[in-house]
N, C-alpha and C positions, 0 to 999 in steps of 0.2 A: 708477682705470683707468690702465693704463700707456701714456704719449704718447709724441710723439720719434719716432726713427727704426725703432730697436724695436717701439716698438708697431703702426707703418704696416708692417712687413715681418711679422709674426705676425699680423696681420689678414687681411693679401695676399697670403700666401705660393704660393695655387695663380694668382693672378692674374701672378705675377715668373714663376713657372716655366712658365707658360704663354707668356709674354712672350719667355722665353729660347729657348723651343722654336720657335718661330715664325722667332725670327731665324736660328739655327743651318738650320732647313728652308728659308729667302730664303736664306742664302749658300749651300748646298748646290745649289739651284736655280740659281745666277745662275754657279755654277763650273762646274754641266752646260752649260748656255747655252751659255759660253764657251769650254769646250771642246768641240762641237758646231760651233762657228761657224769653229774652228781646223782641225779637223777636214777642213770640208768643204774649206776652202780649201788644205791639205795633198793634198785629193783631185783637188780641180781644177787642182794645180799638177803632180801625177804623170800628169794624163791630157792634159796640155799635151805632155809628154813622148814 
């Protein structure tokens, strides 16, 4: 049986890709956030005006 780093990556391969998508969907989420929270504060600054 093939061990090593190899063998754990052809074992796991939908478990890494699952893994990758998860994070890529967290930073996606966390730049909406943040630009949402820029946003508002762009908003409350024009209605100051």
């Amino acid at each position: 049986m093939d061990s090593g780093l190899l063998g754990f990556l052809e074992r796991n391969a939908i478990y890494i890709v699952l893994f990758i998508v998860l994070v890529i969907w967290l930073g996606i989420f966390l730049f909406m956030l943040n630009t949402d929270k820029r946003l508002k504060e762009i908003e409350k600054e024009l209605k100051e005006k």
